[in-house]
N, C-alpha and C positions, 0 to 999 in steps of 0.2 A: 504494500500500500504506500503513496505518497503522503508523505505527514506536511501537513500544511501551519502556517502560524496565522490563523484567524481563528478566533470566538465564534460565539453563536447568539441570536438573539433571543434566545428563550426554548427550554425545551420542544415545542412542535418542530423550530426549525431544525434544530439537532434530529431530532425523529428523520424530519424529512429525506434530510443529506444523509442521513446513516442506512434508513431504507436505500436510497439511491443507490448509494457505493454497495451494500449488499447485492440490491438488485443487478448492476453490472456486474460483480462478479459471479453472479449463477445461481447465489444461495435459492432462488425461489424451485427451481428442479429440484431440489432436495426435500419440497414441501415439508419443511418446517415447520413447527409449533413455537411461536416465539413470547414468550416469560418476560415478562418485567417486574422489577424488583421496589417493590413499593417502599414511597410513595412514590418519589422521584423521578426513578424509570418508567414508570408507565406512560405517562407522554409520549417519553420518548419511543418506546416500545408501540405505542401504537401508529406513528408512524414508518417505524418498521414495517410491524405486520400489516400496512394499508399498501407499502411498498414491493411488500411477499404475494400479496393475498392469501397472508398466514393466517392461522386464529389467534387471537390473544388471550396467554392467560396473565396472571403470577406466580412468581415462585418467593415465599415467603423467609426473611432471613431478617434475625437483629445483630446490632453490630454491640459486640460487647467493650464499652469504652472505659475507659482509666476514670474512676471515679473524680477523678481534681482535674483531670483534661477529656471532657466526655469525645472530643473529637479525634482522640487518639486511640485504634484498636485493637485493644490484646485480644480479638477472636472475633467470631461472630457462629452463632444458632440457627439453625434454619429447620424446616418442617419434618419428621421423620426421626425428631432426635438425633441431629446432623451439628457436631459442634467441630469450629476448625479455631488453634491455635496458635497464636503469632510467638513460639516459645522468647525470639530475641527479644521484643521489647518487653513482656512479662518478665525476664530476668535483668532485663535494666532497670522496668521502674520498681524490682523489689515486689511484685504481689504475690500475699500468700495465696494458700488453697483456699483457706476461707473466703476471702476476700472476691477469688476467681469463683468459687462456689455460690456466692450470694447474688454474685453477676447475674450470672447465669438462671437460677432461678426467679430472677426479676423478667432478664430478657424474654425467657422462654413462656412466662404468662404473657410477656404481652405480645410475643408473638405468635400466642395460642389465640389470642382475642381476635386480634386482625386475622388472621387464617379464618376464623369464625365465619368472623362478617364477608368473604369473600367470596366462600364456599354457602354461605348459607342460600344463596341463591339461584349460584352456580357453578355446579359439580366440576372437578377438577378435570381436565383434558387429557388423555392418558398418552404417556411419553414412552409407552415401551415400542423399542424398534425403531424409535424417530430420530431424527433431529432435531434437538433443542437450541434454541437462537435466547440467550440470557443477554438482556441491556439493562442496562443502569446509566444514568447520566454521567458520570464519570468513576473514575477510579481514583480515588487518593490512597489508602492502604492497600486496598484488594483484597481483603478481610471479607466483604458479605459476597462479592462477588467468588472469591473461590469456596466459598461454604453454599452459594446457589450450586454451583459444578459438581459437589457431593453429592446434594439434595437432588438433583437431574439425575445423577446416573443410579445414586438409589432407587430412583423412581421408573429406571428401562432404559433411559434414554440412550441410545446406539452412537448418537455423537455429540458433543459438547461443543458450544460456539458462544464464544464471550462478543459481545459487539458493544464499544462506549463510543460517546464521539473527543472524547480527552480522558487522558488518563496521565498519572504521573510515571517517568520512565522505569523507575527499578518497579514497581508496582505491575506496572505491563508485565515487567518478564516475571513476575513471583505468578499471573495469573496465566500468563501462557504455557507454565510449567505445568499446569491441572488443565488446563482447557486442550479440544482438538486444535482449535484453531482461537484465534486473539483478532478483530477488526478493532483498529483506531485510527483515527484518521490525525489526531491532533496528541503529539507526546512532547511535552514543551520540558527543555530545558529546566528551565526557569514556574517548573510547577508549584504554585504556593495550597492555593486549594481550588475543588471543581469548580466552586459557585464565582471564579475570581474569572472562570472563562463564557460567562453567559452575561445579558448585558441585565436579563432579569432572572434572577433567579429562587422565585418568592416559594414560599411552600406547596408544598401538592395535598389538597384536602382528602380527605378519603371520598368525599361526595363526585370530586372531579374522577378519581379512581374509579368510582360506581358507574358512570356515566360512559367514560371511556372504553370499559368491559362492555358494557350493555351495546355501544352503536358497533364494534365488531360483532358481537354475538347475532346481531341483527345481519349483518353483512351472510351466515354462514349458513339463517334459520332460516326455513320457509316459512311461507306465511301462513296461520294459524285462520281455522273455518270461528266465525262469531258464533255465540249462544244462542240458541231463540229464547229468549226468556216469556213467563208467564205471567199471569194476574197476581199480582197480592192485593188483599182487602178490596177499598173502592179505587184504589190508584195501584198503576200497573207498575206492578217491578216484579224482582226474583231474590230471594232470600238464600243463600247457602252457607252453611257454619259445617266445617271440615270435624270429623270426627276426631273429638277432646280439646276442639278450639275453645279460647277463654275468653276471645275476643271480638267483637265486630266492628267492622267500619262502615257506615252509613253512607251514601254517596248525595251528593247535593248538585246536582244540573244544571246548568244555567238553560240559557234562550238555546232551542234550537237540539237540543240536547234530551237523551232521560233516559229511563230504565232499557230500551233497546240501542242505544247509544255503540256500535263497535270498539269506542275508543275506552269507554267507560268499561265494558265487558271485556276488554285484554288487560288494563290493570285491573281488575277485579279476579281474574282468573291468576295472574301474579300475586295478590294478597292469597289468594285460596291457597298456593302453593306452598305459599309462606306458611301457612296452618291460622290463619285468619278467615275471620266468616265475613261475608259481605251483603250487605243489603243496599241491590238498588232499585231504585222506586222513581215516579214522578213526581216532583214536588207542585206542577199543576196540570188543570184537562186543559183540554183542548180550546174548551170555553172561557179559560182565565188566561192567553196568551198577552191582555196586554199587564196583567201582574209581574212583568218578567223583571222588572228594576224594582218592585215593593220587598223591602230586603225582610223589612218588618216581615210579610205575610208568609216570605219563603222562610225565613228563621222559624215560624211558628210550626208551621207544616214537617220542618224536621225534630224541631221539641215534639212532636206529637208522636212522631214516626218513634223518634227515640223512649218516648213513654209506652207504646205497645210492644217494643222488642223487652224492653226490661221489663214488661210486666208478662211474658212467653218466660224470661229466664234472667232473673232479677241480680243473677250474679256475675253476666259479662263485664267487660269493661268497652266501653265505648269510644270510637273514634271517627273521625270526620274527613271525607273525601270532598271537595269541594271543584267546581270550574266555572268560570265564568263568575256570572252571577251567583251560581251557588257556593260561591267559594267565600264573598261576602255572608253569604245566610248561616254558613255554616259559622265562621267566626262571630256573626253575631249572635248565635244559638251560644257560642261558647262561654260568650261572655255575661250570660245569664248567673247571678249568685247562687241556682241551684243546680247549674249543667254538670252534667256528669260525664262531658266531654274528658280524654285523657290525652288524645293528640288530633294535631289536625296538618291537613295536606293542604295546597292549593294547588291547580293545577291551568296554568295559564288564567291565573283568576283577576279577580277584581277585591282586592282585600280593601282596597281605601273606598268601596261602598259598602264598608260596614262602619265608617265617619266614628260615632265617639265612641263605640262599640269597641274598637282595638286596645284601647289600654288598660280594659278591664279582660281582658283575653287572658286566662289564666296555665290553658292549656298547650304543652311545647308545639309549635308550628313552624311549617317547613313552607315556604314560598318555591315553586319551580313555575320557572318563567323560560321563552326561547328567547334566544340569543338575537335572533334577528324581528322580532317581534316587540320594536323598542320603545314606542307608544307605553303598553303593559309593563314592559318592563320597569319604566322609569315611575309609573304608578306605583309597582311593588314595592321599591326601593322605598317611595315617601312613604308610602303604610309600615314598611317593615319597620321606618324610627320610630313610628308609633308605638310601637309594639312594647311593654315591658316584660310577658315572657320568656321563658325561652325560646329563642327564631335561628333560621336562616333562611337565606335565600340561595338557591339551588340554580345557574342558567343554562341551557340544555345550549350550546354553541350550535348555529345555524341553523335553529328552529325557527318554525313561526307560530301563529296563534294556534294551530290545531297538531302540533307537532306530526304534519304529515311525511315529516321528509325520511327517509330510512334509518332507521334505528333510533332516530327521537322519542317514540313512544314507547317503545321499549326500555330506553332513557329513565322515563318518566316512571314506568315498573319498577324497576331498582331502587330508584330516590323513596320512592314512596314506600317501598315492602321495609327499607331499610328502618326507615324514622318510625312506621309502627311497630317494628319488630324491637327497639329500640325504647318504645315507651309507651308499648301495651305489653299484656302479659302475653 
């Protein structure tokens, strides 16, 4: 490879260039399965695999660092009970067993927790026989990156392929020494640390991680046949609660929208999978179309809705799927002082039409809005200051208001299974 002396502007574009150079050199024949190493690498990683037309998954590893220089690392853990040790600097800075012991059992919770949340939606991609393409945004130790290369071949994988777009030079060769092969394109001299070669290089949310998986996954899935849903009561919807579910989420419609909804019934089969019960309903007939902005009358209609599911089974816990207009009704339902709301979603909603209703909003909510959709967006944004909850705001990149673009809706599955799975039972 030619090693060049230029940065990058932010992990997508490192993805880009690194897919690229991969792709000229043939990796894609190899149909690879390409791993990012969260959180940081998956950016980058997924423009690799958009570069492959690989799948994307993760491969989970924590770096176990020097308690008084967290940046520096004597090892790192990864999935499998996969532990790789840096003996030289462990005998320089003096750490005992204990000390290495206590590490470890910190790291290894929390890198049981993230495995959790990753897997909990979607099952790992199996590497026996393949190709594994391992990225990370840079190497400075080479620590989590050669305990991913454990964690691969534990796992099947036939050949090992490290890809960064900078890495520091002795670190390179400590990872090509465990790797089939090593891509860098950028091995500076003069390496201080990876974030010193990007012009941003701000943190990677887990929510951006959700998202990023979810519009590959979308790239691999076919498309799934809609529900026909049925009558409930006087207003049509479809009730399902998974066997030993604890929880339900109600759904709130806006204009145009309701309980036969396709968009509504692909996350709602995503919460099902999750082990979440869903009820969706019409919040009006046919006859009440022009009630579509009385937030008042929709918030009442899901209080209601929410009084006969609890009085069917008085022990779930309750939570709020909202869009559109109903994404208002439902936060206004929230913020009732006897709601038994526990979380609420919005989904390309309208939060700031539930006006003084927001600061009394008790229950933690999750704003998802598209990216290109920037009207709403910049709505969300004022309602979200409102907010003294728990919040975020979630933005699905290159969406728009009905997130029809490929993999946006899927997107919106994740974000949402995630925050209820999160803050219901």
């Amino acid at each position: 490879m030619v090693f060049q002396d230029w940065g990058y502007r932010d992990r997508t574009e490192a993805g880009e260039r690194l897919g690229a150079l991969l792709a000229d050199a043939g990796f894609a024949a190899e149909r690879p399965v390409v791993l990012g190493l969260p959180r940081g690498g998956v950016p980058v990683a997924a423009g690799v695999a958009a570069a492959l037309d690989a799948p994307l998954d993760v491969i989970v590893v924590r770096k176990l660092g020097l308690p008084a220089q967290p940046e520096v690392a004597l090892g790192a853990v990864g999935e499998g009970g996969v532990m790789v040790l840096n003996q030289h600097l462990i005998g320089q800075t003096a750490t005992g067993r204990a000390e290495l012991a206590a590490l470890e059992v910190r790291e290894r919770a929390l890198l049981e927790e993230r495995a959790d949340r990753y897997r909990a939606l979607r099952p790992r991609i199996p590497l026996e026989g393949r190709c594994a393409v391992l990225v990370d945004d840079g190497l400075a130790t080479g620590a989590t990156a050669r305990a991913a290369c454990a964690v691969a071949r534990a796992l099947g994988a036939a050949r090992v392929v490290v890809a960064v777009p900078v890495a520091a030079p002795d670190s390179a060769e400590a990872v090509a020494a465990v790797a089939d092969t090593l891509v860098c394109p950028l091995r500076p001299p003069s390496f201080t640390a990876v974030g010193a070669w990007y012009t941003d290089f701000g943190e990677t949310p887990d929510a951006e991680v959700d998202v990023l998986l979810a519009l590959a996954a979308a790239r691999e899935a076919p498309e799934a046949d809609d529900d026909v849903l049925v009558g409930w009561e006087e207003l049509p919807g479809h009730l399902t609660v998974p066997p030993g579910a604890r929880s339900v989420v109600l759904f709130a419609h806006g204009s145009g929208s309701g309980a036969c909804s396709p968009r509504n019934a692909r996350v709602a089969r995503t919460l099902n999978d999750a082990g979440l019960g869903t009820l969706l309903f019409d919040l009006l007939r046919e006859s009440e179309a022009d009630r579509t902005f009385d937030i008042g009358f929709l918030a009442e209609r899901l209080e209601g809705a929410t009084r006969w599911l609890l009085g069917k089974s008085p022990d779930l816990a309750i939570g709020y799927f909202g869009a559109s207009t109903g994404a208002a009704a439902a936060l206004h339902a929230a913020a009732s002082r006897v709601s038994t709301a526990r979380a609420v979603v919005s989904r390309g909603g309208r939060p700031d039409l539930a006006g003084e209703s927001l600061p009394a909003v008790r229950a933690p909510t999750l704003l998802i809005v598209g990216g290109a959709d920037a009207e709403v967006l910049e709505l969300n944004r004022a309602a979200q200051r409102r907010l003294a909850c728990d919040n975020r705001l979630d933005v699905v990149p290159g969406a728009t208001h009905l997130f029809a673009e490929p993999g946006a809706l899927e997107a919106v599955c994740v974000l949402a299974a995630a925050w209820f799975r999160e803050h219901l039972p």
